[in-house]
Each structure stands twice: as structure tokens, then as C-alpha cells.
Phi, psi and omega in degrees: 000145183278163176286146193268185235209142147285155197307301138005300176292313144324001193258342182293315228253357140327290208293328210258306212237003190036207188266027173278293170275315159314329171277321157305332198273343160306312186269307196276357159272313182289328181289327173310312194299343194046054167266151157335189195234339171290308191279314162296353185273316188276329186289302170321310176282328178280336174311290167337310148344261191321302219282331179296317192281342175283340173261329169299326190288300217291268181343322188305332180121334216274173204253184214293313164345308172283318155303303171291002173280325210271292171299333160281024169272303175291340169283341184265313179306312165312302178308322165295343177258357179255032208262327220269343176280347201273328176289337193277332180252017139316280180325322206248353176243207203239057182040211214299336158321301214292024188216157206239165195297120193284001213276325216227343115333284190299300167324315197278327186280338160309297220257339170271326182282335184278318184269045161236339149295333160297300183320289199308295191314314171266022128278336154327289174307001226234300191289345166268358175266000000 
């Protein structure tokens, strides 16, 4: 099993990668973290949630600003649900070592959600005109 990501870090990939790529990098922390499968499950629908209401803000007209508000709105939720399995494999592993790096993960998930979010708006923009 791989080492889970800090909480902390998810917060880059909130701001960067919007709520698309925070919930994969989320749902695949939480599988780490060893929850339930009822908890990854939930981790998933508020991600989801959140990345809807964050393309909904985008679409809306409204400016970029508010999408990363949105998704790091959903990134403080997330975090609150990995908070208390993330301390227990703080305590239980071998503290700050004991975790692995979010940088090349978090990048590919950044550079695939944003260009899939691209991709869909201007085929949007394609089919309504």
C-alpha cells in the first residue's frame, strides 16, 4: 500500500487544479488513509458536489476567482474528513517521514483536469454557436 499525501498539500492542488483534481487526489488519499469504503465513498460525492458547484460558478460567467473559492471551499470539507484517520497514521507511522510526496501526482492531476475542463468549455462554446 502507498503512503497517503498531507492534508495540507491538497490545498495547491484546490487553488491550481480546481475541484476535479482535488477530488481524485482526495479519494486516492482517503483510500490510503485506510476508511471505510462508506467514507471514501462520501469523500467522493462531496468532491464531486463541490467540482459541480465550482463549474457551475465557472460557467455562470462568473470570474476565476470564485471557482477557486469554491473549490478550496471544498478542500476545507475534504480535509475535515480525512482530519481525524490522517492523525491516527500521523501517530502511528513514523511522523513527518512517513509520507509521500504530492508533487508529480498533484501536477498530472492539475494538467489533466484543467485540460479536460478546457476541452469540455470550448466544445460547449463550439456547439452553441
Amino acid at each position: 500500500m502507498r503512503r497517503p499525501t498531507r492534508l495540507e498539500s491538497q490545498f495547491a492542488i484546490a487553488f491550481f487544479g480546481g475541484g476535479g483534481a482535488l477530488t481524485t487526489i482526495a479519494y486516492l488519499n482517503s483510500r490510503r488513509l485506510g476508511m471505510s469504503s462508506g467514507a471514501c465513498a462520501g469523500v467522493l460525492a462531496i468532491g464531486l458536489v463541490g467540482w459541480a458547484v465550482a463549474l457551475l460558478v465557472g460557467l455562470a460567467g462568473l470570474r476565476v476567482l470564485l471557482y477557486q473559492i469554491a473549490a478550496i471551499a471544498t478542500w476545507a470539507i475534504l480535509r475535515t474528513r480525512q482530519r481525524e484517520p490522517d492523525r491516527r497514521y500521523h501517530y502511528f507511522g513514523e511522523g513527518e517521514a512517513s509520507y509521500d510526496s504530492l508533487f508529480l501526482p498533484g501536477l498530472a492531476a492539475v494538467v489533466g483536469f484543467r485540460g479536460l475542463e478546457a476541452a469540455a468549455f470550448w466544445g460547449l462554446v463550439i456547439a452553441l454557436a
